[in-house]
C-alpha positions, 0 to 999 in steps of 0.5 A: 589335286586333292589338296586344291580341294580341300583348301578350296572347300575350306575357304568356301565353308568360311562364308557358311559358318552354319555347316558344321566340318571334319577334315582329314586331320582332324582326330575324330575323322576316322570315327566319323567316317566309319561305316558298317562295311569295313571292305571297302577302305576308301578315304573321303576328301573331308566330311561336312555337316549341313544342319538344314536344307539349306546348308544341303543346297548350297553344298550341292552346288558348290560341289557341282560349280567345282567339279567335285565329286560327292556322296550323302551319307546317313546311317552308313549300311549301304551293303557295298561301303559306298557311302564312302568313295576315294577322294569324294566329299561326304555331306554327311545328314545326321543333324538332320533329324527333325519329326513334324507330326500333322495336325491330323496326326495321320502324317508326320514330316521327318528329315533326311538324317534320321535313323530308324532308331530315332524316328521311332522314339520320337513317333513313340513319344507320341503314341505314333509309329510307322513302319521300320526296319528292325534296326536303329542305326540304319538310316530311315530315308535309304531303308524307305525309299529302296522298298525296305522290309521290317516288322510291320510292312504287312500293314503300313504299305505305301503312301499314295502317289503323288508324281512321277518323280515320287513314284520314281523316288520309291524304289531309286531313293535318291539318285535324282537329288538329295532327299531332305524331307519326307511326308510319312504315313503314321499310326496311333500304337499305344503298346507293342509286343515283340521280341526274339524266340530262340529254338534248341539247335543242336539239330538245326536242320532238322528245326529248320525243316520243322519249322518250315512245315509249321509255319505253312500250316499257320499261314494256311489256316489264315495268320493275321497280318498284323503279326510279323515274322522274320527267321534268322540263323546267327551265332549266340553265346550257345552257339549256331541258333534258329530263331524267329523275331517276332512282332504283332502290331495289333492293339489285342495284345491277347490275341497276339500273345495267342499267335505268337505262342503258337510261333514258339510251338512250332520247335524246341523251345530255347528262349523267348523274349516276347513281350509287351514292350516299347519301340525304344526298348525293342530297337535297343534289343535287335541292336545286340543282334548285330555288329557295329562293324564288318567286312564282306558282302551280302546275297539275296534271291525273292521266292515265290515260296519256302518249298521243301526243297528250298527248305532242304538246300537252306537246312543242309547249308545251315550246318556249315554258317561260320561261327562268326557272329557277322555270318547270318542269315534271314528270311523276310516275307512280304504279305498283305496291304504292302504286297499289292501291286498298286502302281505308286513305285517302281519297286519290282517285287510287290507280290507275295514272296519271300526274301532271302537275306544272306549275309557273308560277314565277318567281324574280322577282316581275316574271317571274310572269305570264309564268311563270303563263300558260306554266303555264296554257297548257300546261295548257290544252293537255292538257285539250283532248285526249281527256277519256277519258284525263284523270281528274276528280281533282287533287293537292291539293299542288299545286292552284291556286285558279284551277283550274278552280274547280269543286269542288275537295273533289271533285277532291282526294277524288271519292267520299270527300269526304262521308266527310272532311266529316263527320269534320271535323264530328265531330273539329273541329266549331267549324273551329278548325284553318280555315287548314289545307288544304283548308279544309273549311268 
């Protein structure tokens, strides 16, 4: 069967001599088929390279009149590996790369293939930026559409709504069709400062915890949104660390100099790399920060707050993280503009809260379960505090299949879950885009 396919793609690819192709013999398919999850060992059909929409639209339908099933692929960070599926055809967006800055250089058109390390570089090249993840690699489309969280949400928030169908598509990315192009919102940024402060860990518990009680009191005596947190705990060459990352998106470098050296006050100071810097250089420094590849499984819970026993369960937790430099763990806050109910997605989780970020990876495959039940303990751990203080949402990006498995639509999406479902009856009634996450049927 697979063999029919494939010669019958082949003979079809013969009348679109634009659409780039790597098959399954050919020496660089297992260099373009790899991903970041290495768990999932599925082997596609064969990989083609659509060099425009155009090329995607006829891919699609030729996928559809053949009875071929298929998945889009960008970045490959999908938590789950699905970007690869056994047998399926992988129409892979990553010529897809073109930045149109408008006239008013309050918007800018990208495509669908580019990654958030390209996006950045392309809007820096024009005294532009928007918000990001923190990592280059991962594809921007995915990252944007499922609510992503990065280093200067606070201020960016969400563009206005459009349709329906747009509303939908913030939150479910591309389950109704394949998203080529978006209109972004952009910002004149003229310098950046951002980096990584490192604390002494050797009580890493106790700096956790003190950390904790700190940072509370700064927000309470009014943080400025432009400046972005996000802890982390991963292992360095000095071994198990607690650090934050840091980035102010305001144009006072001064002031945010002032904020964040009142960050790295807030413990024993180890290392900090804050400085005035480039888009460009900052991603290429949160790159070392992760593995090119892993095998495992991630898990996620939003809180309302940090609450010391919160604080408690994390820290007692933190002494165990394996040595692994795949096993972290991360802690995102939604604040500000973005955390405003605003009725233009359906992403459950708009109030303030915090996402926990879990991450059970292991660079080596014989290293997973220990990375796996770290994760799942810690996890456990926090879901045995007060329940008042925990959400019933989920991040979709990084939800395991084994979380808690109890309806998981309701838990990406809570109350617009009936509204998602019904467009995806509307705009892709036969399921034809099945493999995108979530899968909706």
């Amino acid at each position: 069967m697979a063999s029919a396919q494939l010669a019958n793609l082949e003979a079809f690819l013969l009348g679109h001599p634009s659409i780039k192709y790597t098959a399954p013999s050919s020496p660089e398919f297992s260099t373009v088929c790899k991903v970041w999850n290495l768990a999932r060992p599925d082997i596609p059909l064969a990989v083609v390279h659509p060099q425009n929409a155009e090329d995607v639209r006829v891919l699609v339908q030729f996928a559809k009149s053949n009875g071929l099933k298929f998945t889009i692929r960008v970045g490959g960070h999908n938590m789950e590996g699905r970007a690869l599926v056994d047998d399926a055809l992988v129409i892979d967006l990553r010529a897809l790369t073109g930045v149109k800055v408008a006239e008013d250089r309050q918007s800018a058109t990208v495509e669908g293939g580019i990654l958030q390390g390209e996006l950045g570089t392309k809007l820096w090249a024009e005294g532009l930026a928007t918000p990001t993840g923190s990592i280059p690699c991962v594809g921007y489309v995915g990252w944007a559409t499922y609510g992503g969280y990065g280093p200067s949400h606070h201020t960016g928030g969400w563009g206005p709504i459009r349709s329906l169908l747009l509303r939908g598509i913030r939150g479910v990315g591309g389950v109704f069709g394949v998203i080529v192009d978006l209109t972004i919102k952009v910002y004149p940024l003229q310098s950046l400062l951002a980096g990584a402060i490192l604390f002494d860990s050797q009580d890493i518990t106790k700096v956790f915890a003190d950390f904790s009680t700190g940072y509370q009191k700064l927000l309470e005596n009014g943080m400025p949104e432009q400046l972005t947190i996000q802890q982390a705990v991963f292992n360095a060459p000095p071994g198990r660390v607690f650090a934050v990352i840091v980035a102010w998106s305001g144009d006072d470098i001064e002031e945010g100099k002032h904020w964040t050296n009142q960050i790295a006050a807030l413990g024993p100071l180890l290392m900090n790399t804050v400085v005035e810097t480039t888009i460009p250089e900052w991603f290429t420094g949160n790159a070392a920060l992760v593995p090119s590849s892993v095998y495992g499984s991630s898990r996620t819970l939003n809180l309302h707050n940090v609450t010391p026993e919160v604080t408690e369960a994390i820290g007692r937790n933190l002494t165990t993280l394996p040595s692994d430099p795949g096993t972290m763990m991360s802690v995102h806050q939604l604040r500000g503009p973005s955390a405003a109910p605003k009725g233009s997605s359906v992403f459950a989780t708009r109030e303030p809260h915090y996402m926990l970020e879990i991450l059970g990876f292991a660079t080596v495959e014989n290293r997973k379960e220990e990375a796996e039940k770290w994760a799942s303990d810690i996890a456990e751990a926090i879901s045995e505090t007060d329940a008042g203080n925990i959400l019933p949402t989920t991040y979709i990006s990084l939800y395991s299949g084994s979380e808690r498995g109890v309806d998981p639509l309701g838990q990406f999406y809570g109350s617009h879950t009936e509204e998602i479902l019904s467009l995806k009856k509307e705009y892709d009634p036969e399921d034809l885009f099945h493999w995108i996450v979530p899968q909706l049927q």
